[in-house]
C-alpha positions, 0 to 999 in steps of 0.5 A: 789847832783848827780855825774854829779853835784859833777864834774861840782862843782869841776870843777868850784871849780878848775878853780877859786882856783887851784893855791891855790892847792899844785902842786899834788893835783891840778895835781891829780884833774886835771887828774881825773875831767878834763882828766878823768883818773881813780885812777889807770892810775893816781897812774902810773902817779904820781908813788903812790897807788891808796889809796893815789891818792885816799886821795889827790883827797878827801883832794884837794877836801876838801880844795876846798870846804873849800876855798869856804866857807871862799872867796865865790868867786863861791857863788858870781859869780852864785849870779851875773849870776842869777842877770844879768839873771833876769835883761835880762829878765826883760828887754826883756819883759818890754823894749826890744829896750832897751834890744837890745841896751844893749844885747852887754853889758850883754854878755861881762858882762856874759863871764867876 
């Protein structure tokens, strides 16, 4: 996994599980992948080293992922995306009158 791929997955991690967060590590990842603070301007912030806010960034991380593994709550929601996508497109090639009436459908289901 590429560093653009690593932010975009942590950043999709948070916006599903970062109430489960403590307060600092949610502040702490949200500083670093959403602001885009470096490690420094972070430890000023929060009145700690850079080692430490270093540990909380790898710890919030690591619970993040954790998290996913045992809900999976992510994993279904790209597995429902890649199925509505499947479902638009197969529409769209062997029915698209009927595709044109449910496209309203598919877009709320897409943002929802």
């Amino acid at each position: 996994m590429d560093a653009l791929d690593k932010v975009t997955r942590i950043n999709m991690l948070i916006d599903v599980y970062a109430p489960l967060l403590t307060d600092k590590q949610r502040a702490v990842l949200l500083y670093y992948y959403q602001d885009n603070y470096s490690l420094g301007e972070i430890s000023d912030l929060v009145k700690t080293s850079r080692q430490a806010v270093f540990e909380h960034i790898k710890r919030a991380e690591q619970s993040l992922e954790d998290v996913e593994d045992k809900l999976g709550l992510l994993r279904k929601d790209e597995s429902r995306r890649d199925t509505l996508q499947a479902m638009e497109h197969l529409l769209q090639d062997k029915h698209p009158e009927t595709m044109a009436l449910l496209a309203p459908y598919f877009r709320k289901l897409e943002q929802s």
